[in-house]
C-alpha positions in Angstrom: 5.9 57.1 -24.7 9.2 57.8 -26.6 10.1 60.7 -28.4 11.9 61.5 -31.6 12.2 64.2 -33.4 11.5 64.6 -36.8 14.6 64.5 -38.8 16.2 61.3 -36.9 13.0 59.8 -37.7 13.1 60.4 -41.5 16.8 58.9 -41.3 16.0 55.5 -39.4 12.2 55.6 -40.5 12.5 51.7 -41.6 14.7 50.9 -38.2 12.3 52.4 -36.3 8.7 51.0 -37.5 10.0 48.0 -37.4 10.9 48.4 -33.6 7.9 49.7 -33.2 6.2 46.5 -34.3 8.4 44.1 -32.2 8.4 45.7 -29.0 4.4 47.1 -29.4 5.9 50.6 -27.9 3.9 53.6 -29.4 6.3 56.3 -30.4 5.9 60.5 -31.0 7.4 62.4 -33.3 8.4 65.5 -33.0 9.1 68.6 -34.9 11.0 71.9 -32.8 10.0 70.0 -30.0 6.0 69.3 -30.6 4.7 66.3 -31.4 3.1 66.0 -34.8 2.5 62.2 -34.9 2.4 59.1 -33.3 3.1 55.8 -34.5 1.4 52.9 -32.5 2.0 49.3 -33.4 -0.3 47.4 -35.8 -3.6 45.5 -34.1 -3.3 41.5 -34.4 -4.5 40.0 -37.4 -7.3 38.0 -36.5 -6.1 34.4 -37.7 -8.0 32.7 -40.9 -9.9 29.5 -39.7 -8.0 26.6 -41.1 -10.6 25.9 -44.3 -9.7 22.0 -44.3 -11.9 20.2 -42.5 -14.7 23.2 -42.9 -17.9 21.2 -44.1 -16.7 18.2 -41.7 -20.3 16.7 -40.8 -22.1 18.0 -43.5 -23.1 15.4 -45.8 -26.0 13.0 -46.2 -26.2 9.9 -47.0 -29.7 9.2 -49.2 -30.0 5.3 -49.7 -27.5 2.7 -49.9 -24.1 3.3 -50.8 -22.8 0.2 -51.0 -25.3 -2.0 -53.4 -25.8 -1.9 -57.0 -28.3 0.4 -58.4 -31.0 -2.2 -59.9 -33.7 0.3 -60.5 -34.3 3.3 -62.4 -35.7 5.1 -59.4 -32.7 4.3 -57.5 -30.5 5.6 -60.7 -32.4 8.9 -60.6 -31.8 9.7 -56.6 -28.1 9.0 -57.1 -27.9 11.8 -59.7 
C-alpha cells in the first residue's frame, strides 16, 4: 500500500482520489509518520436493469381482439 503523508495529501487531495479510483490502489495517510487513514477505492455500482422491456410477457389476452364488440357482455370485459 502507498503512503503519503498528511500535508502533500491535503495539497493534491482531488489528484489523488481520483487516482485512487482509476488504478483501485488503496492509499495511507500519514501524519509524523503514522498512519491516520486510509482511502480505498469505491465498490462497483451494481448496474440498474434496463427497465424497457420489464413487463415483456406479462399481459393477457381476455376474448377476441380483433372482432367488433356486438354484445354488452362483451362491452363490459373489455373495460
Amino acid at each position: 500500500m502507498e503512503s503519503m503523508a498528511i500535508s502533500k495529501f491535503k495539497t493534491t487531495c482531488l489528484a489523488t482520489l481520483e487516482r485512487v479510483r482509476k488504478t483501485g490502489r488503496p492509499l495511507r495517510v500519514t501524519r509524523f509518520g503514522k498512519p491516520i487513514a486510509e482511502i480505498c477505492p469505491p465498490t462497483p455500482v451494481p448496474t440498474a436493469k434496463n427497465w424497457l422491456g420489464a413487463r415483456r410477457y406479462t399481459g393477457r389476452i381476455l376474448g377476441d381482439i380483433v372482432g367488433p364488440t356486438s354484445d354488452l357482455v362483451d362491452w363490459e370485459v373489455r373495460r
